[in-house]
VMD Tcl script that draws the C-alpha trace (Angstrom):
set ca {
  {22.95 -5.01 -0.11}
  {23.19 -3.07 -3.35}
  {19.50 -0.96 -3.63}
  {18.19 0.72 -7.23}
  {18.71 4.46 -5.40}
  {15.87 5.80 -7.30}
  {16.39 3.67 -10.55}
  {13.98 4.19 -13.68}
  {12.56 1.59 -16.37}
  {10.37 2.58 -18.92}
  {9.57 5.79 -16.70}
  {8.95 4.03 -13.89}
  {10.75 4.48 -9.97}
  {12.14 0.60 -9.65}
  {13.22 -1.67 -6.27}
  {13.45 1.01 -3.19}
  {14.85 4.53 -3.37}
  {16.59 4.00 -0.11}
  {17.78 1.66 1.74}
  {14.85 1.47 4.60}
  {16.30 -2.08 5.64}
  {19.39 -0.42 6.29}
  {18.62 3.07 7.75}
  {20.25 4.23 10.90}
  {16.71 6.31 11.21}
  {15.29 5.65 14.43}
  {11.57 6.31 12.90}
  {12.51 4.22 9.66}
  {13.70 1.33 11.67}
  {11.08 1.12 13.94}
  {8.39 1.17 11.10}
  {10.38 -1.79 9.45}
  {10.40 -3.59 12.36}
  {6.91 -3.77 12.53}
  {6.89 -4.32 9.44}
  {9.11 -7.24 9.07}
  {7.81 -8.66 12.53}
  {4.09 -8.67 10.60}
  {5.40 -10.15 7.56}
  {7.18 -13.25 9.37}
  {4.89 -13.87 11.77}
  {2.06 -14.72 8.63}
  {5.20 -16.75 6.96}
  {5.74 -18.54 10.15}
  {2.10 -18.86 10.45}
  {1.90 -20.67 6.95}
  {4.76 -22.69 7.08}
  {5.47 -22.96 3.59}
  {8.41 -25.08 1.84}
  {8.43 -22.85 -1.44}
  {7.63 -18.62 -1.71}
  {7.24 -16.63 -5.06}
  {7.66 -13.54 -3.83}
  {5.98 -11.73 -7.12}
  {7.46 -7.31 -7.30}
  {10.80 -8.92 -5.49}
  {12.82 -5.51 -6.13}
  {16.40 -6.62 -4.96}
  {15.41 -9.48 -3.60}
  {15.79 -8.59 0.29}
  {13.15 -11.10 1.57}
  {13.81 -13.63 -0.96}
  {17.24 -13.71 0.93}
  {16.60 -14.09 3.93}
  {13.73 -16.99 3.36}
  {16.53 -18.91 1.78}
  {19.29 -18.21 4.41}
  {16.40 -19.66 6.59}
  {16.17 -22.26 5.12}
  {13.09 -22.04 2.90}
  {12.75 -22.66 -0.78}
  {12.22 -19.21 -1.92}
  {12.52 -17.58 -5.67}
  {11.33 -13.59 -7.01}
  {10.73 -11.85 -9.73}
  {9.98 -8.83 -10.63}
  {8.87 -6.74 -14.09}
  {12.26 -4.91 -14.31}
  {15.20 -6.25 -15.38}
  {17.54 -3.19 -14.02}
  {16.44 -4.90 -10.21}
  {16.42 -7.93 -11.05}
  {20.02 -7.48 -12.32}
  {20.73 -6.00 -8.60}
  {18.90 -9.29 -6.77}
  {21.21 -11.46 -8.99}
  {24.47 -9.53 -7.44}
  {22.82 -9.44 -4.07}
  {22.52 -13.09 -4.75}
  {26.20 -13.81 -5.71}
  {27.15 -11.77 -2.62}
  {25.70 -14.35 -0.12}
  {26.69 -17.24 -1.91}
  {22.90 -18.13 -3.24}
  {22.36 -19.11 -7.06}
  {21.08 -15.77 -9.01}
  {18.70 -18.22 -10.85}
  {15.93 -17.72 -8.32}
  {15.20 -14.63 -9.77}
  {13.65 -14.13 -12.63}
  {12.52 -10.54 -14.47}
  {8.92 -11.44 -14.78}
  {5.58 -8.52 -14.68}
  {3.06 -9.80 -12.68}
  {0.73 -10.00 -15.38}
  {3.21 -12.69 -17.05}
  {2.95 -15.68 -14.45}
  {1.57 -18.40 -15.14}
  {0.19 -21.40 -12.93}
  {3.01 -24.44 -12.51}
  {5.82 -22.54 -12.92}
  {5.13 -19.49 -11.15}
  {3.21 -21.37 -8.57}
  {4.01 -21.62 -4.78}
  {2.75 -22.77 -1.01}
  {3.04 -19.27 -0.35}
  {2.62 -16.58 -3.07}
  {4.08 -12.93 -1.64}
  {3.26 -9.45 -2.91}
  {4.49 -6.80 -0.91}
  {4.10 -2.71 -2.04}
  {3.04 -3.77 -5.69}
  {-0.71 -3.11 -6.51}
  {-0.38 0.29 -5.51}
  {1.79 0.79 -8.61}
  {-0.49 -0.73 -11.11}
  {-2.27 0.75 -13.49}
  {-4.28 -3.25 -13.56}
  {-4.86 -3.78 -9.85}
  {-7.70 -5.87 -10.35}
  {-5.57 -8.18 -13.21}
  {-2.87 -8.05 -10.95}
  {-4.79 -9.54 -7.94}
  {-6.40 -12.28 -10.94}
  {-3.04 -13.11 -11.89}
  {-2.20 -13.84 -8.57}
  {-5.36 -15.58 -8.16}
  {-4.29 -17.98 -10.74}
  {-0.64 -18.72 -9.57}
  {-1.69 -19.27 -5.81}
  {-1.53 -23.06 -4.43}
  {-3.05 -22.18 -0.97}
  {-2.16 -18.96 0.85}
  {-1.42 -15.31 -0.24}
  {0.57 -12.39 1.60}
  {-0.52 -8.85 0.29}
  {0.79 -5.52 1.67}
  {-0.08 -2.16 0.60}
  {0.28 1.53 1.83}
  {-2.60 2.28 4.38}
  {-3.93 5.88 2.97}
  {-4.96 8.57 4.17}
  {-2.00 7.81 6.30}
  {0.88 7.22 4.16}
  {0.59 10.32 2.41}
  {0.23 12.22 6.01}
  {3.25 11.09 7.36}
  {5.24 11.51 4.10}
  {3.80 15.33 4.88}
  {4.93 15.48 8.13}
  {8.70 14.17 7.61}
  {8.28 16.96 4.65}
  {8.56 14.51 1.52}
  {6.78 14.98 -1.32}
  {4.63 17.95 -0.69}
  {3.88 18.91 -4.41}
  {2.28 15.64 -4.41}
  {0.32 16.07 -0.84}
  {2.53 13.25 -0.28}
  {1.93 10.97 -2.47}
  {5.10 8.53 -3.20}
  {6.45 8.43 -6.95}
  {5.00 5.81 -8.76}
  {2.15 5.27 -6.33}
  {-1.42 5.33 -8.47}
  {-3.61 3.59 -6.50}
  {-4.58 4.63 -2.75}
  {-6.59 2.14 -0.50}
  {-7.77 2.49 3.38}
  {-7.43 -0.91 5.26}
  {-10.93 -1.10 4.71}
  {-11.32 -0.94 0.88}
  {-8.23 -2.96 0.71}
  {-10.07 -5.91 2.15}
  {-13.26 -5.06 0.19}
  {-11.21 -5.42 -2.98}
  {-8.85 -8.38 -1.81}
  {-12.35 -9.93 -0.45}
  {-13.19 -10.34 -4.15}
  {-10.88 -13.05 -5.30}
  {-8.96 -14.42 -1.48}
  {-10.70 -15.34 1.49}
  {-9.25 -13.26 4.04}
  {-7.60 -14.89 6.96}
  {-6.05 -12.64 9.34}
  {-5.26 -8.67 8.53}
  {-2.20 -6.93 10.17}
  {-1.78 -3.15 10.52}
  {1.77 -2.73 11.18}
  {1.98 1.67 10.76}
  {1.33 2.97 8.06}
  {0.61 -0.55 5.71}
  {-2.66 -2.63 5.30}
  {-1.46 -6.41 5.46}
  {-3.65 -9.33 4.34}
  {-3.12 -12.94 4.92}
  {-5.16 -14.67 2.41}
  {-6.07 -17.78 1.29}
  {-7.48 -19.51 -2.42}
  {-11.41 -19.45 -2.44}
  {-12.81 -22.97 -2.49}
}
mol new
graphics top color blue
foreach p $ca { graphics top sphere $p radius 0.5 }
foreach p [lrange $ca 0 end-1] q [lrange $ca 1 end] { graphics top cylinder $p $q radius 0.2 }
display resetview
């Protein structure tokens, strides 16, 4: 699966720097695995027949919902990954036209709307997280998966596997820092919240439209 390696738009770090779906890592792959094994369990959980997965990057998960079997598209504001998800696309034999380049404060209900909206590691790189979450807010059908770096310890263990210490940490093109606890507070504020998953070192919200 081709990966952006660090790729810039407009300034900004695009799609994953590495390959953490791919490592040989022991630590990396056992953090992805709880990762992933959060993330499906919610999807199972919901049972949806169509995901927007909305900050797609290269379209990893959009991939495998499809090879499952579900009707899954992505987008994501930079064209540069987008460009990559089409070739990952091509590569396994799955139309490119599920992914769009699209910011998330473009969608709009109907077209960008799904059973099951996903956003995975995007609000903390918005300058907008509250327009971001609206936006959202105004695409979702029923249910909502959000994920986002758990701080204070994110930055700790970047520190301890000696990344980013000019930084104290801090991943490129992170701007916005929440504990699993003001995570909710702010998510609380537009999504019921329906179950919350702390799979080390992310926050993890299952949500669902306020009625």
């Amino acid at each position: 699966m081709k990966i952006s390696g660090g790729l810039q738009e407009d300034g900004i770090v695009v799609g994953n720097a590495y390959d953490k779906y791919g490592s040989k890592n022991p630590v990396v792959r056992w953090l992805m695995k709880g990762f992933a094994d959060a993330l499906s369990s919610l999807v199972i959980k919901v049972k949806p027949e169509t995901i927007h997965e909305i900050g797609c990057g290269e379209g990893y998960w959009v991939l495998d919902w499809n090879q499952q079997g579900i009707k899954a598209r992505g987008s994501d504001f930079s064209e540069k990954v987008i460009g990559l998800a089409h070739e990952n696309a091509k590569n396994r034999g799955i139309s490119p036209s599920i992914f769009a380049a699209r910011s998330i404060y473009d969608i709009e209900p109907g077209r960008d709307s799904a059973d099951l909206i996903v956003c995975c590691e995007v609000l903390e790189h918005l300058e907008r997280p509250e327009a971001g979450l609206a936006a959202l807010q105004r695409v979702a059908i029923d249910y909502v998966i959000l994920s986002v770096p758990s701080e204070p310890i994110w930055c700790a263990l970047n520190l301890a596997r000696g990344k980013y210490l000019t930084s104290l940490g801090n991943t490129p093109g992170h701007i916005q820092h929440w504990s699993t606890k003001t995570f909710i507070d702010l998510v609380g504020r537009y999504f019921d919240i329906v179950e919350v998953k702390t799979p080390l070192p992310w926050t993890m919200l299952l949500c669902r439209v306020k009625h």
